[in-house]
C-alpha positions in Angstrom: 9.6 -4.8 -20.4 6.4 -4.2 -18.4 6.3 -4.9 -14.5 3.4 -7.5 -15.7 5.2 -9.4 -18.2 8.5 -9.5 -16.1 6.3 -10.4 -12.7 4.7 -13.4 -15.1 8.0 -14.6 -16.2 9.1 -14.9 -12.7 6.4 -17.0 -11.7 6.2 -19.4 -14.6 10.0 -19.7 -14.0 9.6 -20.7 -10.8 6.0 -23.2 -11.5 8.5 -25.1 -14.4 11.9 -27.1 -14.1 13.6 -29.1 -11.6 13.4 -26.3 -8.3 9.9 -26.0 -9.4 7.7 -24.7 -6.2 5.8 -28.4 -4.8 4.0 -27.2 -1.9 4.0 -27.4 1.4 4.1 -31.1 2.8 2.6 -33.5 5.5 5.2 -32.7 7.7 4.5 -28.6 7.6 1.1 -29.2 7.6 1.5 -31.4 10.9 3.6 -28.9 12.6 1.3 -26.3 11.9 -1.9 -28.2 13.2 0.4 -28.9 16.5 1.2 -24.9 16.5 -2.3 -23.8 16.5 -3.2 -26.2 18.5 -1.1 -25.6 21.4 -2.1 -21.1 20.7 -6.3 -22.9 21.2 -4.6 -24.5 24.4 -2.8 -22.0 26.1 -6.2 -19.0 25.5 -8.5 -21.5 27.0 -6.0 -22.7 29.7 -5.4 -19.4 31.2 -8.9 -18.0 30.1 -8.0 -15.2 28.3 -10.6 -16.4 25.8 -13.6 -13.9 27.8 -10.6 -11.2 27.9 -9.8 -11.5 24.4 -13.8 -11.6 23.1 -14.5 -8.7 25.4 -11.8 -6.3 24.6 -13.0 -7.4 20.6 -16.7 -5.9 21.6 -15.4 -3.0 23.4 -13.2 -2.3 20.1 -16.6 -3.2 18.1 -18.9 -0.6 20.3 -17.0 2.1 20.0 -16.3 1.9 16.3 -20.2 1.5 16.0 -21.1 3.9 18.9 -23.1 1.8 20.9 
């Protein structure tokens, strides 16, 4: 049996039948929104937003020489 074929029945095993895959919910979705959310906070808060996008154009420079 091919890695392909054995990869495919794999998934459609797991897309059919009663432990079939249903997503992620509100609830994860939520938690992740708060989760970010509070990362946007904290960078801002403490202002390592200028640190962080000038350490990203130092990288960028010197990758592009100038």
């Amino acid at each position: 049996m091919s890695k392909f074929s054995n990869w495919k029945n794999t998934v459609v095993s797991r897309m059919q039948g009663k432990n079939a895959d249903e997503g992620a919910g509100f609830v994860e979705y939520a938690g992740l929104l708060v989760l970010i959310a509070a990362i946007v906070t904290a960078v801002v808060g403490l202002g390592l937003d200028g640190i962080i996008s000038g350490a990203i154009g130092d990288a960028v420079a010197t990758i592009t020489g100038g």
